[in-house]
C-alpha positions as CSV (number, residue, x, y, z in Angstrom):
1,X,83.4,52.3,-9.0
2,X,82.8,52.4,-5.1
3,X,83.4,49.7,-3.2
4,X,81.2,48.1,0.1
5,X,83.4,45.8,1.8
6,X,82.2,44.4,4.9
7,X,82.9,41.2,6.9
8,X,80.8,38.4,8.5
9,X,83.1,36.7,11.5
10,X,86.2,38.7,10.5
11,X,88.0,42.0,10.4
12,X,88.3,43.9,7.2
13,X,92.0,44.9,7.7
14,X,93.5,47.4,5.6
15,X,95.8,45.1,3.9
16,X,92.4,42.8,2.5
17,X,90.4,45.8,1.6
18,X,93.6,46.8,-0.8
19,X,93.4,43.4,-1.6
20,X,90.1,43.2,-2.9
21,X,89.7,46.8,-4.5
22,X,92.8,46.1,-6.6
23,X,91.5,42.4,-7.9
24,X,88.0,43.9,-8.6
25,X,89.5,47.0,-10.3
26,X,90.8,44.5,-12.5
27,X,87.2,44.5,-13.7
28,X,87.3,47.3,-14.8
29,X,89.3,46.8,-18.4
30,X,86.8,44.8,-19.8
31,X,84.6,48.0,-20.2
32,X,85.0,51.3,-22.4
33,X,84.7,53.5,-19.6
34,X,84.7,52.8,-15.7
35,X,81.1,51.2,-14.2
36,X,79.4,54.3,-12.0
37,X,78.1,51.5,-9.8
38,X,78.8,50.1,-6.5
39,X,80.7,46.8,-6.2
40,X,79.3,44.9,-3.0
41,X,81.8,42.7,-1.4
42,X,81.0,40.2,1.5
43,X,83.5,38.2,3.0
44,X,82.7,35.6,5.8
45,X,84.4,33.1,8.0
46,X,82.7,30.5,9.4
47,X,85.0,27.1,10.9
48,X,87.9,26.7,8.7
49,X,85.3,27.8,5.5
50,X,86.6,30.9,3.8
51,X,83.6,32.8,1.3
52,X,83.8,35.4,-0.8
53,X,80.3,37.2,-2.7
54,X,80.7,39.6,-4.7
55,X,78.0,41.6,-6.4
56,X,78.2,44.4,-9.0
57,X,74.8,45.7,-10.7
58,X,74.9,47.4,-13.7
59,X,72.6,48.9,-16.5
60,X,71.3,45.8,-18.1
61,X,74.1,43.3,-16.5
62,X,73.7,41.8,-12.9
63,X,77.5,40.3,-12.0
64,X,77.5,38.2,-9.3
65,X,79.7,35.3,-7.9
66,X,80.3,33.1,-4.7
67,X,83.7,31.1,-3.9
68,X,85.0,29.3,-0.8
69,X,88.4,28.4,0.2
70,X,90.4,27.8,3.5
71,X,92.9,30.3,2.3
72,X,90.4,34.2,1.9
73,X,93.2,35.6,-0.6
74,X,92.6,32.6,-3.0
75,X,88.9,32.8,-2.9
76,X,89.1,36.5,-3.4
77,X,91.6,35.0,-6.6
78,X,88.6,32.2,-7.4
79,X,85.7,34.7,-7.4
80,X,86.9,37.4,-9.6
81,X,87.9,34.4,-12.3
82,X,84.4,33.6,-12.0
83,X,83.4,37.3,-13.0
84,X,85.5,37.9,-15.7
85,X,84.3,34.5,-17.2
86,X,80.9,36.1,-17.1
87,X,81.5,39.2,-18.2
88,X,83.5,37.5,-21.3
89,X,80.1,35.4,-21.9
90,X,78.0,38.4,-21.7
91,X,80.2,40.4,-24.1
92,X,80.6,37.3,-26.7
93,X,77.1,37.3,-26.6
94,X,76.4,40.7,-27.0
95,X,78.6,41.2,-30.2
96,X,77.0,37.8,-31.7
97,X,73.8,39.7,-31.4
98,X,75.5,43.0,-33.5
99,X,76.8,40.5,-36.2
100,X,73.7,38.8,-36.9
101,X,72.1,42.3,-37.0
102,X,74.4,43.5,-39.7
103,X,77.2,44.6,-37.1
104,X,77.8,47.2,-34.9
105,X,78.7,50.0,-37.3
106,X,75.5,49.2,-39.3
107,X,73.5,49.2,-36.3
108,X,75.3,52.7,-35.1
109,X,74.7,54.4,-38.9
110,X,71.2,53.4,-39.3
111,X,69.6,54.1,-36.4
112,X,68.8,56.8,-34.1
113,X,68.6,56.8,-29.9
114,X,65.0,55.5,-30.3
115,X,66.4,52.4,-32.6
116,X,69.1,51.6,-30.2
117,X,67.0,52.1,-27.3
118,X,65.0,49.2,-28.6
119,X,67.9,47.5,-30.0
120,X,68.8,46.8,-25.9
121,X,65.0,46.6,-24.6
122,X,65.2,43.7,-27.4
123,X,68.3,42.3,-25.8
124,X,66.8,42.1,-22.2
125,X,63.6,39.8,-23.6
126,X,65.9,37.6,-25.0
127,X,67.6,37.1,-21.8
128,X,64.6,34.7,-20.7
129,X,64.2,33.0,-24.0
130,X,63.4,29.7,-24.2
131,X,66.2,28.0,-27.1
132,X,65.2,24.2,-26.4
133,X,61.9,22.3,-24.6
134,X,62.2,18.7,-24.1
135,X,58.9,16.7,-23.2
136,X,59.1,13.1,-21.5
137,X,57.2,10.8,-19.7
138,X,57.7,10.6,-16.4
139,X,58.5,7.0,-15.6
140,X,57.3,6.2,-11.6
141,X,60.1,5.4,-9.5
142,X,61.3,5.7,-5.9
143,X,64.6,8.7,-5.0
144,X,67.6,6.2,-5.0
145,X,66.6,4.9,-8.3
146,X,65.7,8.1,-9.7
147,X,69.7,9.3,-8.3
148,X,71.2,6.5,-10.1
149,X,69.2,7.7,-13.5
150,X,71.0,11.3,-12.5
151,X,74.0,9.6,-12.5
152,X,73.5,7.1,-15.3
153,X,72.3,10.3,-17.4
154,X,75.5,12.5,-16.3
155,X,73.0,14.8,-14.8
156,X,73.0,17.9,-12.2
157,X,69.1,17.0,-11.9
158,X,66.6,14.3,-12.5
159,X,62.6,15.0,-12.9
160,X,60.3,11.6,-11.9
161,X,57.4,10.3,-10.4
162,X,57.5,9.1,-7.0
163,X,56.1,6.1,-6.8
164,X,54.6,6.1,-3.3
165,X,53.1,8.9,-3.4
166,X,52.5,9.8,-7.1
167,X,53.8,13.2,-7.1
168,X,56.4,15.0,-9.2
169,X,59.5,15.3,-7.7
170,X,63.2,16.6,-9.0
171,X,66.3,15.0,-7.6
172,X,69.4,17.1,-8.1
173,X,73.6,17.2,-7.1
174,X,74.8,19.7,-4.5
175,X,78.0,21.5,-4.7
176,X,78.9,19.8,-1.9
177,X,78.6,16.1,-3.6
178,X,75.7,15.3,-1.6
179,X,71.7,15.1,-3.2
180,X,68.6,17.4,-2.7
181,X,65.1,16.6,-3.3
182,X,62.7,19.0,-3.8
183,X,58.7,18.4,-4.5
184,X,55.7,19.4,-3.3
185,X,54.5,20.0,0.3
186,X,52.4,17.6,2.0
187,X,49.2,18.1,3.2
């Protein structure tokens, strides 16, 4: 795996390039044989805010994870426990999909390259698939009420009609604690 560290408002030193090749080569075991990708890693500085991004594309698997924290060494820490939680989810997944298809070793003795092939073209449709739809009405209210329904609910986000203006909007929590709104432009 290669690694592209750079820095946004501060200076790659040796010590935290070292730093951050050894945590993400920690990656690493969770895969037969080592990734022949690149492992982009952007750290930034901005105030007393500490971020970390890191992105590694693979075949069929996009990682990618963001983490702040006034100390860089523990969002470096914070960030790569975000990765290996989805690299566990993706692998949980993938081996749920081999047991319900009559396990991996079934799969492997009944099938040629073409049956595998479509074995994982099946697996990348399913990424998109739609498991549950929910239909409501949507009750006309104005934004504060339609928070406190977020809130009441236990909600990241909260779909309503405004009532002034009778358009569909969709209230929703911020990382940061605060609210968003988003709907559509105005003429």
């Amino acid at each position: 795996m290669q690694y592209n560290i750079r820095g946004e408002n501060i200076e790659v030193t040796p010590a935290l390039r070292e730093y951050v090749e050894k945590k993400v080569a920690k990656l690493q075991r969770y895969f037969n044989e080592t990734p022949n990708t690149d492992a982009h890693v952007n750290l930034k500085v901005y105030n007393n805010d500490q971020s970390v991004e890191v992105t590694i594309p693979m075949t069929g698997l996009l990682l990618r994870a963001e983490e702040s924290h006034t100390d860089m060494y523990a969002a470096i820490d914070l960030v790569i426990e975000k990765l290996e939680r989805q690299i566990r989810k993706h692998k949980t997944k993938v081996n749920r999909r081999a047991k319900q298809n009559g396990g991996i070793h079934e799969i492997i003795a009944n099938s040629a390259d073409a049956t595998a092939t479509a074995v994982i073209e099946e697996e990348e449709d399913e990424a998109f698939q739609i498991v549950r739809e929910k239909r409501f009405d949507l009750k006309p209210m104005d934004t504060e009420e339609a928070i406190l329904q977020m809130d009441l609910l236990g909600h990241s986000f909260f779909v309503y009609n405004h009532a002034e203006t009778g358009t569909t909007n969709v209230v929703y929590k911020r990382k940061d604690g605060r609210y968003g709104l988003i709907g559509p432009e105005r003429e």
